[in-house]
Each structure stands twice: as C-alpha cells, then as structure tokens.
NUDRENMAR-373494 format. One record per residue (C-alpha): residue number from 0; x negated, y negated, z negated. Coordinates in pm, 1 decimal. Each point is the difference from the previous one (the first is absolute). Example, Ala and Ser with C-alpha at 12.3 -4.5 7.8 and 13.67 -1.06 7.14 Angstrom:
BEGIN
ATOM, zaba, x, y, z
ATOM, 0, -1230.0, 450.0, -780.0
ATOM, 1, -137.0, -344.0, 66.0
This chain:
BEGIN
ATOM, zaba, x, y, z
ATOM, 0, 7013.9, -22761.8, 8552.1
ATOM, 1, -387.2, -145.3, -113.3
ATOM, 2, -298.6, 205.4, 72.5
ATOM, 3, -221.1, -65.0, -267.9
ATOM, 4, -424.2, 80.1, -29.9
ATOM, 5, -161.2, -68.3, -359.6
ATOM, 6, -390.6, -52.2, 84.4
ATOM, 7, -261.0, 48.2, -264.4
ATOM, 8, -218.6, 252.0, 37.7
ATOM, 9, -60.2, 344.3, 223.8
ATOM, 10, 323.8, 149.1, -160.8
ATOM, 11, 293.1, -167.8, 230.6
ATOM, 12, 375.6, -49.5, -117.9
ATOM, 13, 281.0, -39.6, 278.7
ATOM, 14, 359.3, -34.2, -114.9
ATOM, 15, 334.2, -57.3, 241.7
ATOM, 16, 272.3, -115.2, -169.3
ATOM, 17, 232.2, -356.0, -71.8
ATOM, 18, 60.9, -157.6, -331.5
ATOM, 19, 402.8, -233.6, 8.9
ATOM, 20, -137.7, -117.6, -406.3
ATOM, 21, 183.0, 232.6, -177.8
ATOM, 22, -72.7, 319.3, 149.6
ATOM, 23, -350.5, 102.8, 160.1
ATOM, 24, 24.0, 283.8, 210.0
ATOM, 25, -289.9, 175.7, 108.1
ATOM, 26, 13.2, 301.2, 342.6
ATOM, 27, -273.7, 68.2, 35.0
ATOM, 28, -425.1, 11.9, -95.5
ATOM, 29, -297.3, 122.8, 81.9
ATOM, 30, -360.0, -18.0, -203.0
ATOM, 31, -295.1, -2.9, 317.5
ATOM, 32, -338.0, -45.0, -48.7
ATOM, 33, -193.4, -314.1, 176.7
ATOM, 34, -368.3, 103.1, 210.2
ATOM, 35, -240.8, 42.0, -304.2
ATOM, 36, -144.5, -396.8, -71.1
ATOM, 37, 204.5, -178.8, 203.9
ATOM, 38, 196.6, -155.0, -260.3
ATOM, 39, -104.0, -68.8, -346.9
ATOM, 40, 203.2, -226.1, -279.6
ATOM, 41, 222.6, -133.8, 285.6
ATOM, 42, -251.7, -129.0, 248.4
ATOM, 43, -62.6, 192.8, 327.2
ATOM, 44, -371.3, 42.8, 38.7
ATOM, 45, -14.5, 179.1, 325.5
ATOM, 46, 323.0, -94.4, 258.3
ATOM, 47, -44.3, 183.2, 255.1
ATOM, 48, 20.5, 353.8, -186.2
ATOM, 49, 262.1, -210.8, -189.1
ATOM, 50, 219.7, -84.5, 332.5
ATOM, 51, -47.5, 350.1, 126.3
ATOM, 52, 147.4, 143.1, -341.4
ATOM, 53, 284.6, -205.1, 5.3
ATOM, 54, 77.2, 7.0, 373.2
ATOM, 55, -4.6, 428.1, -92.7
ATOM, 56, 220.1, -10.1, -305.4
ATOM, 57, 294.3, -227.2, 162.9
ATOM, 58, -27.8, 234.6, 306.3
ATOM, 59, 18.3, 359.4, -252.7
ATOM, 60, 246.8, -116.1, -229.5
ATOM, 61, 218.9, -218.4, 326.4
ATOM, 62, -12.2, -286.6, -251.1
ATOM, 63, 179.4, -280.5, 144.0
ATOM, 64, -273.9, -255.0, 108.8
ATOM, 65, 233.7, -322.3, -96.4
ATOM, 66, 162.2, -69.2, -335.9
ATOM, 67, -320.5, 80.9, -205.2
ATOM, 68, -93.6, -130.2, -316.4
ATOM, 69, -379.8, 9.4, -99.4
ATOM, 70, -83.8, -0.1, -417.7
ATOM, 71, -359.9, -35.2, -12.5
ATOM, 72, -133.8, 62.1, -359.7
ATOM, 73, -373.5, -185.0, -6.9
ATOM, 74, -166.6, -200.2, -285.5
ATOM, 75, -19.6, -286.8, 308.3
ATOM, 76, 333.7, -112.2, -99.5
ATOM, 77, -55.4, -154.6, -384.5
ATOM, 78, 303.3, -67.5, -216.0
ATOM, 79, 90.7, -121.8, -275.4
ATOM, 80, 279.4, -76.4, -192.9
ATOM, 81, 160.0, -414.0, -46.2
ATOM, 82, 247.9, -185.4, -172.1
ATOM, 83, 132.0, -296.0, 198.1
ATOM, 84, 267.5, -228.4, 28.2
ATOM, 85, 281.4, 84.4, 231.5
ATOM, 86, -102.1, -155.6, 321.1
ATOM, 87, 82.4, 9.5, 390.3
ATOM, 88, -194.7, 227.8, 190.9
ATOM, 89, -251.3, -199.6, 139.3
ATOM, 90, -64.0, -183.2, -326.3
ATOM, 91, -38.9, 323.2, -181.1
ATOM, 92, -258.8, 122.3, 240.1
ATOM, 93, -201.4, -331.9, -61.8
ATOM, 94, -1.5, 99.0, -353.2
ATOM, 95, -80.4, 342.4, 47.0
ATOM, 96, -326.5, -99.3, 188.4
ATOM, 97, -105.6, -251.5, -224.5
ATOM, 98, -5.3, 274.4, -284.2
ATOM, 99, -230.3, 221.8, 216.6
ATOM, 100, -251.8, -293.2, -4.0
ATOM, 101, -270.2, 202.1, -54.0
ATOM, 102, 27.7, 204.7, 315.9
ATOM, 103, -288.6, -158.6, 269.4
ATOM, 104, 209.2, -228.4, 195.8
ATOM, 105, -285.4, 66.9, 302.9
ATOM, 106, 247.3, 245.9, 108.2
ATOM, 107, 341.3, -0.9, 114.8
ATOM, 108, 252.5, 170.2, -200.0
ATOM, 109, 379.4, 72.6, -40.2
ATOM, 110, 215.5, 7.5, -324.6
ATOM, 111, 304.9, 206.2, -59.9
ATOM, 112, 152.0, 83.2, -260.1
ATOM, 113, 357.9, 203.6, -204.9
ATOM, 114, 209.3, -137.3, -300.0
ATOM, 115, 16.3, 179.4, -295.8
ATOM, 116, 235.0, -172.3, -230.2
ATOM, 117, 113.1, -374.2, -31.1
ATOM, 118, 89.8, -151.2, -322.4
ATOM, 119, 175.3, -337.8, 24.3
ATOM, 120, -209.0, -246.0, 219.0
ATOM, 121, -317.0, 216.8, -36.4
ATOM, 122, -64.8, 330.2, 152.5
ATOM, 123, -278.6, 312.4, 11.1
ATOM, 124, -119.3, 111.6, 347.0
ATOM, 125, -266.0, 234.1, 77.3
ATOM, 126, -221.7, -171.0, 286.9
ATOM, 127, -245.4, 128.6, 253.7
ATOM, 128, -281.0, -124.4, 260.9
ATOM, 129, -166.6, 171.9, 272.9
ATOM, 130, -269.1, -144.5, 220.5
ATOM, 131, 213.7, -87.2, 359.5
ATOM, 132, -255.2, 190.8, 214.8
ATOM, 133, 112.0, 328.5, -261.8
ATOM, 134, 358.3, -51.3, 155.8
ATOM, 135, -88.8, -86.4, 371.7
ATOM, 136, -272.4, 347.3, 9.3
ATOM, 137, 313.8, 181.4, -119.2
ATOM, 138, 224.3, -172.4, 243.7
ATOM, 139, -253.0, 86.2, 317.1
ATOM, 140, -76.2, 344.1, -103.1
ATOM, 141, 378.0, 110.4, -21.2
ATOM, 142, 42.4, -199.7, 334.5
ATOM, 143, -271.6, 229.1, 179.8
ATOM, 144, 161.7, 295.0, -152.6
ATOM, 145, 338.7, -124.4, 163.6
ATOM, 146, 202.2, -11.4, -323.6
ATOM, 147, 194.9, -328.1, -62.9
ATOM, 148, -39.9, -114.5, -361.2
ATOM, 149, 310.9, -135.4, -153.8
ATOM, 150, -226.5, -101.1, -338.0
ATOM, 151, -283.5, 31.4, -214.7
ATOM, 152, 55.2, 64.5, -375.3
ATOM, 153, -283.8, -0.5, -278.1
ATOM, 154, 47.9, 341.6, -168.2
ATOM, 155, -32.0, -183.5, -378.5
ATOM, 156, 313.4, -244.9, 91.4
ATOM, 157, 187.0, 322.7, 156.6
ATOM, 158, -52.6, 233.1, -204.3
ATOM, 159, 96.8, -271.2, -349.2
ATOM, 160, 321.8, -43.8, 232.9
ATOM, 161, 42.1, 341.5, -6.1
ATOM, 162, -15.1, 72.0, -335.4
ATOM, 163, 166.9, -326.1, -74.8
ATOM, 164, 329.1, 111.0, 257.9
ATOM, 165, 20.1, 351.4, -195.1
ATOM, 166, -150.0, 95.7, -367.8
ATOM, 167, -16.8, -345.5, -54.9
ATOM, 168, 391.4, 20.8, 9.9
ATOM, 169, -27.3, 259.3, -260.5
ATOM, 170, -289.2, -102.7, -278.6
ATOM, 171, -108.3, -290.5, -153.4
ATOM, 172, -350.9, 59.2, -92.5
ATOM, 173, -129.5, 281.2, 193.3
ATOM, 174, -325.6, 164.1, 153.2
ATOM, 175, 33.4, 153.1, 353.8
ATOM, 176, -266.0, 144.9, 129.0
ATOM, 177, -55.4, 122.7, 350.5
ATOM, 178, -297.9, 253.3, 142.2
ATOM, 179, -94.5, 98.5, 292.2
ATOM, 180, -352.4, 189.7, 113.9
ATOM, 181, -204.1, -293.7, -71.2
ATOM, 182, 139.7, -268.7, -179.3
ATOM, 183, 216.1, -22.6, -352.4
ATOM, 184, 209.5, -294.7, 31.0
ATOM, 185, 154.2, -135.5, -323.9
ATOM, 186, 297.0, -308.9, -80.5
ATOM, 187, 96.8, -125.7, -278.8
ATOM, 188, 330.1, -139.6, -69.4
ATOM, 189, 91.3, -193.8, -281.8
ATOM, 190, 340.5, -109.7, -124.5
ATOM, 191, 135.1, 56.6, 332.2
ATOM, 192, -246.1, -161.5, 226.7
ATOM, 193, -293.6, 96.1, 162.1
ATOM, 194, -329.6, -137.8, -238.4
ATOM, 195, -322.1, 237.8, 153.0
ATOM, 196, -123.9, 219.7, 252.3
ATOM, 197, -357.2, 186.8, -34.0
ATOM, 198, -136.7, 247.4, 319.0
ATOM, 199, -243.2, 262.5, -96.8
ATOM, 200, -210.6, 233.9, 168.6
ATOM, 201, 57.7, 391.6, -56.6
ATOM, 202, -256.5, 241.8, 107.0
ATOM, 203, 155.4, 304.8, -93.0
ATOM, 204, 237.8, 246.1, 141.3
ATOM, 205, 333.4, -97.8, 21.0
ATOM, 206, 226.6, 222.3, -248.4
ATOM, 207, -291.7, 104.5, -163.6
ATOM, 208, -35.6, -13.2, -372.2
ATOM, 209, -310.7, -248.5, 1.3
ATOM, 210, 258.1, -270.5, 243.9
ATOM, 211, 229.3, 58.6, -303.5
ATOM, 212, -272.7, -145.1, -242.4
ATOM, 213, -61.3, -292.6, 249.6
ATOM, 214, 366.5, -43.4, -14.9
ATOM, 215, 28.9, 13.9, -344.2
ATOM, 216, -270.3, -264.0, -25.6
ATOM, 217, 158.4, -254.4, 231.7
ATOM, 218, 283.2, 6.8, -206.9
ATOM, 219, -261.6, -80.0, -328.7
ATOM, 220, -106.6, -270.8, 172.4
ATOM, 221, 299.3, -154.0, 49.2
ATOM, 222, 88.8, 64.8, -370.4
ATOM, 223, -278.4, -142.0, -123.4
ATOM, 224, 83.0, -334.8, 258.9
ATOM, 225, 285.0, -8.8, -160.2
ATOM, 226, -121.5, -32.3, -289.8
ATOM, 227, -321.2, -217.4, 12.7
ATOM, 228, 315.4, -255.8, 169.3
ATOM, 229, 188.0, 81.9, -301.2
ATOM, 230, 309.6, 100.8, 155.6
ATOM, 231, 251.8, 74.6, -226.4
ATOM, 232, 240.0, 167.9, 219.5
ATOM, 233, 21.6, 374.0, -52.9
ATOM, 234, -98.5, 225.8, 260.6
ATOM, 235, 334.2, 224.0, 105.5
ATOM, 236, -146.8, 200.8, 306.0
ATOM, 237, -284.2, 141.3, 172.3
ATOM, 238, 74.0, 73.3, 326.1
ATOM, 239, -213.5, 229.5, 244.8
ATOM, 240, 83.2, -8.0, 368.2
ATOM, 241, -187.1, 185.9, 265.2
ATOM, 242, -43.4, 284.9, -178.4
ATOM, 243, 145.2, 346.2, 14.3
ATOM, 244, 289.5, 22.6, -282.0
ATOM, 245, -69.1, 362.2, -84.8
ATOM, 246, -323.7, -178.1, -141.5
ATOM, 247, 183.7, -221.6, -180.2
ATOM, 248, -151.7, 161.5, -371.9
ATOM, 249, -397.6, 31.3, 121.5
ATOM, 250, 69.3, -384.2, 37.8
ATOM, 251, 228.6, -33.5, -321.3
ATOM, 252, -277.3, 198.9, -201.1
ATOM, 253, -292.9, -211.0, 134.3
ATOM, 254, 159.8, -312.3, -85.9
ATOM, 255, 141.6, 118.4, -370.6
ATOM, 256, -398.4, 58.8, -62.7
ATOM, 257, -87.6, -351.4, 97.3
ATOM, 258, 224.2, -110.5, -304.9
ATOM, 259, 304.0, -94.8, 170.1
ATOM, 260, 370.2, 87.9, -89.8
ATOM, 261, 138.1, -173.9, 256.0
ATOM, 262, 275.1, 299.1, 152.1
ATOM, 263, -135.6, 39.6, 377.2
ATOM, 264, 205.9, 63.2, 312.4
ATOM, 265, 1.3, 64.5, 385.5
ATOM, 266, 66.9, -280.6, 208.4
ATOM, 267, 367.4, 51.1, 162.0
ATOM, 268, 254.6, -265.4, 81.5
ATOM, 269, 375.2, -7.6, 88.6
ATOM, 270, -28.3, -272.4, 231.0
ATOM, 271, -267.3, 225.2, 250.5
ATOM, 272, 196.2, 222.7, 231.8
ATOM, 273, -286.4, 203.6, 114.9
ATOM, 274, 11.1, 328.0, 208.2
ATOM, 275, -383.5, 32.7, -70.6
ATOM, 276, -218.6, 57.9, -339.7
ATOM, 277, -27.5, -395.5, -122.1
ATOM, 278, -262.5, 72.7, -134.0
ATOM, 279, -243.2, 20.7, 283.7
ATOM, 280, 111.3, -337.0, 151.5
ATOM, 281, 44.1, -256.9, -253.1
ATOM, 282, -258.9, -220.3, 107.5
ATOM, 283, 154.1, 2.6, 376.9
ATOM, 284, 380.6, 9.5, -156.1
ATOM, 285, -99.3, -329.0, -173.9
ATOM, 286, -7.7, -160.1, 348.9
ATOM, 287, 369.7, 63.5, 55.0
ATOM, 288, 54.2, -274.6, -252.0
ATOM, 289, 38.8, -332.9, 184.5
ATOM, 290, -28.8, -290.3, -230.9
ATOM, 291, -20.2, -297.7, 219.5
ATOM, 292, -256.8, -198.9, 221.9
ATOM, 293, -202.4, -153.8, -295.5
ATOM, 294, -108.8, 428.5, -18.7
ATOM, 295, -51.0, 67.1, 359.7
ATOM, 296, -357.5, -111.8, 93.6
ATOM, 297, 77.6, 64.3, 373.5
ATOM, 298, 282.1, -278.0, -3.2
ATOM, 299, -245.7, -212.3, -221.9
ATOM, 300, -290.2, 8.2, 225.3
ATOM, 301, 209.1, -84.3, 301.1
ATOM, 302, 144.0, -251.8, -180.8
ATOM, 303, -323.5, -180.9, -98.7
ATOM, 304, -117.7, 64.8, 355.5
ATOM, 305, 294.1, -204.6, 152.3
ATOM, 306, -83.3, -305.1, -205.8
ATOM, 307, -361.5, 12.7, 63.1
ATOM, 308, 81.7, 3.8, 360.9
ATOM, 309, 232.4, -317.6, -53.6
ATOM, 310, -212.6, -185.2, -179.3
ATOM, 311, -280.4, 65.6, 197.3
ATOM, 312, 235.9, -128.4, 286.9
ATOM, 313, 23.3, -320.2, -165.3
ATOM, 314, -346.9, -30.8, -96.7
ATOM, 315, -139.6, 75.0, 314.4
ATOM, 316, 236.0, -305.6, 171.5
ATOM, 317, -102.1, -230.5, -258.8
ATOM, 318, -346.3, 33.0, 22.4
ATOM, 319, -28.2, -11.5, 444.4
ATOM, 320, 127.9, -331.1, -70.8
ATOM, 321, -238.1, -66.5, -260.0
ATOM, 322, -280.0, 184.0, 189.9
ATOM, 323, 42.9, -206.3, 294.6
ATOM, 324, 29.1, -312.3, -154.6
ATOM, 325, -370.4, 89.6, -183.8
ATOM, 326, -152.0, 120.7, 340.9
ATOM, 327, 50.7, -329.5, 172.1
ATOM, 328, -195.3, -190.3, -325.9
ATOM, 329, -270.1, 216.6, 11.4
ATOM, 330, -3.6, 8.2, 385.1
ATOM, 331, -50.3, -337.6, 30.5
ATOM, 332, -243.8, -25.3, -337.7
ATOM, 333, -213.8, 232.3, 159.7
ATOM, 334, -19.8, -139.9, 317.6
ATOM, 335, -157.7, -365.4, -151.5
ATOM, 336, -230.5, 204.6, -241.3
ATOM, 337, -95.4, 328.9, 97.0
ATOM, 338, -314.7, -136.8, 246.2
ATOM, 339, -158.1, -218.8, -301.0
ATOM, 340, 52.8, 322.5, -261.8
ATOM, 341, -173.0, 251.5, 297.2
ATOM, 342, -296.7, -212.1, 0.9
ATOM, 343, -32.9, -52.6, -360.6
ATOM, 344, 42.2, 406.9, -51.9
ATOM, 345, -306.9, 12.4, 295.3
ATOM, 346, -232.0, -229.9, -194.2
ATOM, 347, 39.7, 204.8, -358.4
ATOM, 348, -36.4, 310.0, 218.1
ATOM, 349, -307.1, -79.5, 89.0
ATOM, 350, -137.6, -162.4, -321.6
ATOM, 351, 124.2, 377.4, -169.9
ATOM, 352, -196.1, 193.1, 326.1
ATOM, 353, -313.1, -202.3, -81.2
ATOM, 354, 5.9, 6.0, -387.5
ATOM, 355, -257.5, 275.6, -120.2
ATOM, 356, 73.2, -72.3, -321.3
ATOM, 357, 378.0, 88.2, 12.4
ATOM, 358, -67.6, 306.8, 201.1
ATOM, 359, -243.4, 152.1, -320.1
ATOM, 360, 239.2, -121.4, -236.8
ATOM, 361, 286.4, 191.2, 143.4
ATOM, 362, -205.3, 272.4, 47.1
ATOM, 363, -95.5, -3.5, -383.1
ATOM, 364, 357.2, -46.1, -107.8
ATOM, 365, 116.1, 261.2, 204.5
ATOM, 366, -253.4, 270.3, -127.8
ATOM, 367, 50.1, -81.9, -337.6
ATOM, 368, 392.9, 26.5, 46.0
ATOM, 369, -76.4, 331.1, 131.9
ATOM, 370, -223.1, 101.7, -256.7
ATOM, 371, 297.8, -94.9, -257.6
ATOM, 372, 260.0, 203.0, 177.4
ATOM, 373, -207.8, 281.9, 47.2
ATOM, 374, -42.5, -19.4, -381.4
ATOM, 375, 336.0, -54.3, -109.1
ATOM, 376, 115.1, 332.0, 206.2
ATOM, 377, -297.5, 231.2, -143.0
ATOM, 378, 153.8, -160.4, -340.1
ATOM, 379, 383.5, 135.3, 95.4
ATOM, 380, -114.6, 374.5, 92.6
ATOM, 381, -135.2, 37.7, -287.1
ATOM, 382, 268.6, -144.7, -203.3
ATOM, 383, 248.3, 237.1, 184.0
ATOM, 384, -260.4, 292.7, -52.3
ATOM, 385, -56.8, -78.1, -372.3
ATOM, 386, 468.9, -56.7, 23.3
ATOM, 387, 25.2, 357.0, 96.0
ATOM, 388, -224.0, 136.1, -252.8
ATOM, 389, 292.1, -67.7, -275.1
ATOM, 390, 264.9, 244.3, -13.2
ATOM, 391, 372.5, -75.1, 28.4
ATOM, 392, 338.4, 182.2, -135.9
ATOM, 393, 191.0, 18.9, 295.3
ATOM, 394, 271.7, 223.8, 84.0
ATOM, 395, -271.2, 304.1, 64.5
ATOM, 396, -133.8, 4.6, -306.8
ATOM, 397, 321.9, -35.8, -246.3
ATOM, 398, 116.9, 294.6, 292.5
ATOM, 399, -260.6, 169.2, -137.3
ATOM, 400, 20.0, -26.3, -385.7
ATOM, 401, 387.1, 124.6, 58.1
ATOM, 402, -116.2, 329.6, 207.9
ATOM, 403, -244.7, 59.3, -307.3
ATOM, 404, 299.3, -27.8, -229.1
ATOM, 405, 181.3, 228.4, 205.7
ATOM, 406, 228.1, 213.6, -214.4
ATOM, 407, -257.9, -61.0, -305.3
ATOM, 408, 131.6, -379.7, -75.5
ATOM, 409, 202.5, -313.4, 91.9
ATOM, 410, -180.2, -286.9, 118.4
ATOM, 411, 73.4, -375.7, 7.4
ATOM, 412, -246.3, -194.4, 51.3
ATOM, 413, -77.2, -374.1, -178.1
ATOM, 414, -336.1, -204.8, 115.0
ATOM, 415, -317.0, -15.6, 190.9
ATOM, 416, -305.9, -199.6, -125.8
ATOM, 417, -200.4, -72.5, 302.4
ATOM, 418, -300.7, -52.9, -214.9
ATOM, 419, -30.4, 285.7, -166.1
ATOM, 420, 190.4, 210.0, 270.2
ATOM, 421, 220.3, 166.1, -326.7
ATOM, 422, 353.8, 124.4, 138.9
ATOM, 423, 226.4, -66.3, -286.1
ATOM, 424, 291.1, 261.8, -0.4
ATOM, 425, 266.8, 185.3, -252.8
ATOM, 426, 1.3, 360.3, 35.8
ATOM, 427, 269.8, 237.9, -204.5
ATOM, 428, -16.1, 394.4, -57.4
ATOM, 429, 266.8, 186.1, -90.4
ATOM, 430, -256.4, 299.6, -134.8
ATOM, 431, -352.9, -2.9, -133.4
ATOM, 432, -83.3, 262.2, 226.9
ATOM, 433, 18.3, -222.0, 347.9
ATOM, 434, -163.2, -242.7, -174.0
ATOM, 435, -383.8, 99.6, 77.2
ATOM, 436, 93.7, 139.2, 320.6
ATOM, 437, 98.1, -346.4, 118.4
ATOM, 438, -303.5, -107.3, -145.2
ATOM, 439, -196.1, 212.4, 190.7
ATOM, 440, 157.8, -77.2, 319.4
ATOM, 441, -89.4, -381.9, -58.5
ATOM, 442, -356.0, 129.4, -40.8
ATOM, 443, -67.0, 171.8, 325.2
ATOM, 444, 93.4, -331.3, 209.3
ATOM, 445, -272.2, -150.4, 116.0
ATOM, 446, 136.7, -338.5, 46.3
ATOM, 447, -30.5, -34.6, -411.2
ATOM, 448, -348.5, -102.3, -128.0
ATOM, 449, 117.5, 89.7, -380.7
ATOM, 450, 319.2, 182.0, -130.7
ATOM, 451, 19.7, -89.9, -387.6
ATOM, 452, 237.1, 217.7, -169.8
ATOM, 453, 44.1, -77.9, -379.4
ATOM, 454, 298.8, 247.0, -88.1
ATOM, 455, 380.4, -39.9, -41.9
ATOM, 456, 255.9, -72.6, -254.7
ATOM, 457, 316.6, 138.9, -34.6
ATOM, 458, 308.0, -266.2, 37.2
ATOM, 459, 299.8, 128.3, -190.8
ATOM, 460, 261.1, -228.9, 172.3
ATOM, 461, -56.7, 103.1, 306.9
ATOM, 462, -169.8, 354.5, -48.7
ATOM, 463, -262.0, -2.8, 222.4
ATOM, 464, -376.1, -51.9, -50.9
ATOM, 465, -175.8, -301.7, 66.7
ATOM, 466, -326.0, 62.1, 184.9
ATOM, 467, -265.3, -234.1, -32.2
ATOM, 468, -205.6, -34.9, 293.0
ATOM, 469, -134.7, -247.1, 166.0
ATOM, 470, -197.1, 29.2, 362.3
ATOM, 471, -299.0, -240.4, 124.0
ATOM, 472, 20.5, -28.7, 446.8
ATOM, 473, -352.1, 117.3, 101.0
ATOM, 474, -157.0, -247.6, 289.8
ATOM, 475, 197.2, -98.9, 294.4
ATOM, 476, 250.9, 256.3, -121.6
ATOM, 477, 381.5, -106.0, 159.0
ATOM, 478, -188.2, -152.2, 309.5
C-alpha cells in the first residue's frame, strides 16, 4: 500500500491506497490544510513551518513514513504535448530536450515524460521539465521531515493518466473537469486520447452558485478551443468531479446557459474501489497510478545524478593528467621569463605613477561615465513612473466587471486597448429591467474613467438582450 500527498496550494490531499492496473483501490483520505503561505503553486516558500506540518500530519493520521508518493502540481514543471518516432529511451529523451530548446539551458533540468497513444512507428507523449534544484528541495525537505519518498509525480502528467486509465476507457471526446477550493482544472480528450489541459483560478465558494458559473465557463472555453482548432469530433460528455452530486443540476443549469447541450455527469468509475467520497481525493488518487520511470522525477533525477557523477569521474582523471603535464610547461616558462616581465611591469609602473596627464584624463573619463549613469537611471524611474500611470485588465478588474453583472447580466469578456485603456466585453440580459441596474453598478467603480452606455437590442435567436457598453480604465487602474 502507497501513501500518496498531492502539493499545490494551502488545501492538502493525502490518499492510501494501491493500484494492480485494472483496479485502483483507494482506504483511505484525508483533506488538511498546510501553515497559511508556506506553499503556493507547488513550491514551498517557508520550510521550516513546512517540515513542522508534515512531521504533525504523518504523526496524527500514523501515516506510514516509507512507501510515499509525492504529486506536486506547480506551473515549474512545463509540458507540452509531441509526436515522435518510436525510439529507445535514452534517444527519446534526447529528443524530448531538444524540443524544449527554448528553456535557458543556464540551468539544470530533468525531462520526463507518459505515452499517450502510438500509431505505427510514430507516437504522442505528453512531456515535462522541472528545474533539478525543484526536485532535490523536495527531496531534502521530506528527508528532514523523516518520510522516505518513493517518487515525485507532476500533477498535469498524473492527473491526464488518471483520466486516461478511467473515463478515458469510456468516451471518446470528452470534457472532465475537476474543482477544488482554488483551482478549476479542465482536460480535454479527443478521439480517445488526451489533446489539452487548462488550470484556472476560482475565487469563489466552493458549491456555490457563482463556482457553478466559473465552471460553466471553463467548459466555454474549452468549446470554443475546440472550435477555433476546428475539431470536428463531437463532444459526448461533460464530466464534473469534485463536486457534491446532489449539486449535480446547479452545475447542469449553469452550463445549459453558457450554450452547451453537452449531457453532464458526476465523475464515478468501476475500476476505483474506494471506501471514501472520490471525490475529495482525486488529485492524490491520481498518484496511485504508476506509469513507469520516464514519469517518476525522483528516479529521473537520481538517474541523471549517477551519470554526472561518472562522467565527472572520468573527466576529472583525464584532465590531472592533462593538468600536470601543463604545470610543468608553465613551471619551467616562468622560471626563464618571469624576472625580465617583473621589471618591465616596474618601469610602466612608474611611467603611469609619474604621468599627470593620465591621472586627469582618468579622472575626466571617470566623472563623465558617472555623470552618464547617473543620467540613464533618473531616465528609468521615470519611465517606470510614467509605466505605472497606464492601466491594465488583469484578473482584478475583469473580477470586477463580473461582480457588477452579478445576477443583472452574463459577461465574457473580448479585448483591451492599452492606448485608449477601452475594455472590450459582450454582456447579455435576459430582462430590460437588470439592464440599467448593471449599468449603474459599472458606474459607481472608481477604477472606470468613463462608462458609455448606448442601449441594447433584442437578439431573437438567442432571446436575450444585447447591452452595449463599453468601459474606459481610469489611470493606473488594475495596478
């Protein structure tokens, strides 16, 4: 039996449990809460509070402190998906890190990666780096806490597994989304094999009728993916997971509204053999899912560390030999020059002491280097002061154009000129009535220089009224 911890943020998943690949059986798990900014989007910020926490929960829960697997969910790891000839192992991780070639090769980093579907001599896998130091901070912080880490999984490559190893079995072309209190995480699969994942953030109440919306709109957004890559496949499912089926209709009814007719389920599986709620632990059950060493960063990193030790072995012998040879050369080069090169350097010494000249030039050059500097970084405050002065549409302010629809109106939201600071957006109301009153909400925020509200039209295909509004970001709003 595996131990498994899923790491993002505060909110903590643990999951016991074994998976044999056919069956995935799941005892026990338990939702904790990490101290309050000591872990945020997978990285630890502060490990001491971090160690503490950890060395607490295994010691509350008697969590066995061996056979644990660690799922860390953190945009450090990027992925992506790539087609590729079939390959042995270590060719196809050569080609895997040639295609991140725009990663900064300054820094070390390993590559892992899962298949998702070979046709012939080619084949699709989903591939993943993460700086080394990520994996060895993980490795000495689990260490401290006295827990022995069997592997490290990304939470995108578990969690696609995961999906993959159970409604994949089921659908073709599907959308299976999964929430939890801060993040909506969405996948796409498309004739039978994984094709996209998107991560949101969700600042609403979990069950609530406003995380329906959010909901709702992940699944748009995927739709309308779909089709700006015209994909022709038809959608069969949506499928909700962590989410409380006697819900099952506020999400049903938020989604209908966003256009969709797409029928929409609860996540459940024959192949889980759970004695707890699945739907609390599906990030941590992912974890129970062992694919291999090409998805286990743990076995990766120790791998790449062996062979950096060997060939530093060999290195090292070479160059003694080489260094030795070298030493004697300059050894006895120096000896026959070094006494006519310390009296040369003594004469121009003392040509450079005496030389009034050169001293005032330096001194000139140096001032007006100064001078130039000093310019240069009065220049660059006042750039960034003058830089802060133009608003931005960031997540706060489209945040706050959807409170002010509220109830009154649906929001989706379609540019930002920076020039003008106009928010471009598409608001619908199902009544005249909550038309002005969402007007008059947009009004009262101060963050908008000019609301200009030019009236509606009625739209007969869809029945709702088309508002027309558009609203100009007053200075430094956003910031």
């Amino acid at each position: 039996m595996s131990t498994v911890i899923y790491l993002a943020n505060q909110q903590v998943q643990i999951a016991t449990g074994s998976s044999n690949g056919k069956k995935i059986i799941i005892n026990q798990s338990y939702t904790v809460d990490a101290p309050e900014g000591s872990i945020i989007n997978g990285i630890v910020m502060d490990a001491d509070p971090f160690i503490g926490f950890l060395r607490d929960t295994w010691s509350n829960l008697r969590l066995p402190t061996k056979d644990v697997i660690v799922v860390i969910n953190s945009s450090k790891f990027v992925g992506k998906n790539i087609e590729m000839p079939v390959l042995k192992d270590s060719k196809t991780l050569e080609f895997i890190e040639r295609e991140f070639t725009d990663i900064n090769k300054a820094d070390s980093y390993t590559y892992g990666y899962i298949l998702l579907s070979t046709d012939g001599k080619t084949r699709r896998v989903y591939a993943e780096n993460i700086p080394t130091d990520f994996i060895k901070d993980y490795i000495d912080i689990f260490t401290e806490a006295g827990i022995k880490i069997k592997a490290v999984y990304s939470g995108e490559s578990s969690i696609i597994n995961f999906v993959d190893k159970t409604a994949g079995k089921k659908y073709g072309t599907f959308i299976l989304e999964i929430a939890d209190r801060m993040m909506i995480t969405t996948l796409l699969f498309v004739n039978g094999s994984f094709y996209y994942f998107n991560s949101t953030r969700c600042f609403h109440e979990q069950e609530s009728e406003e995380y329906a919306q959010d909901m709702a709109r992940s699944a748009s957004q995927i739709i309308q993916f779909m089709q700006a890559h015209q994909i022709e496949y038809p959608l069969e499912t949506i499928i909700l997971a962590g989410v409380n089926p006697l819900n099952i209709y506020t999400y049903s009814e938020a989604i209908l509204q966003q256009g969709i007719q797409a029928p929409v389920q609860v996540f459940s599986d024959d192949s889980i053999q759970a004695g707890v709620d699945i739907q609390g632990c599906i990030h941590a059950s992912s974890g129970l899912i062992n694919t291999g060493k090409h998805q286990n960063f743990l076995t990766l990193y120790n791998s790449s560390k062996k062979k950096s030790n060997k060939e530093s072995g060999s290195k090292t012998g070479i160059f003694i030999i080489v260094g030795a040879v070298a030493l004697m050369g300059i050894i006895l080069a120096a000896s026959l020059t070094v006494r006519l090169l310390k009296h040369r350097e003594l004469d121009k010494a003392k040509e450079a002491n005496e030389s009034m000249e050169l001293m005032v030039l330096e001194y000139d050059m140096v001032t007006a280097r100064n001078s130039f500097i000093s310019s240069q970084y009065n220049s660059i405050v006042g750039l960034d002061e003058n830089i802060m002065t133009y608003p931005v549409c960031n997540t706060d302010v489209m945040n706050l154009i959807t409170k002010c629809a509220g109830n009154y109106a649906d929001v989706s939201f379609d540019s930002f000129d920076a020039d003008s600071g106009i928010v471009s957006f598409t608001a619908t109301s199902k009544t005249v009535n909550e038309i002005n009153l969402f007007i008059a909400e947009l009004t009262k925020q101060d963050i908008f220089s000019r609301v200009d509200y030019s009236g509606y039209s009625y739209q007969e295909n869809t029945e709702n009224y088309d508002i027309h509004v558009t609203c100009t970001l007053a200075e430094s709003a956003g910031r």
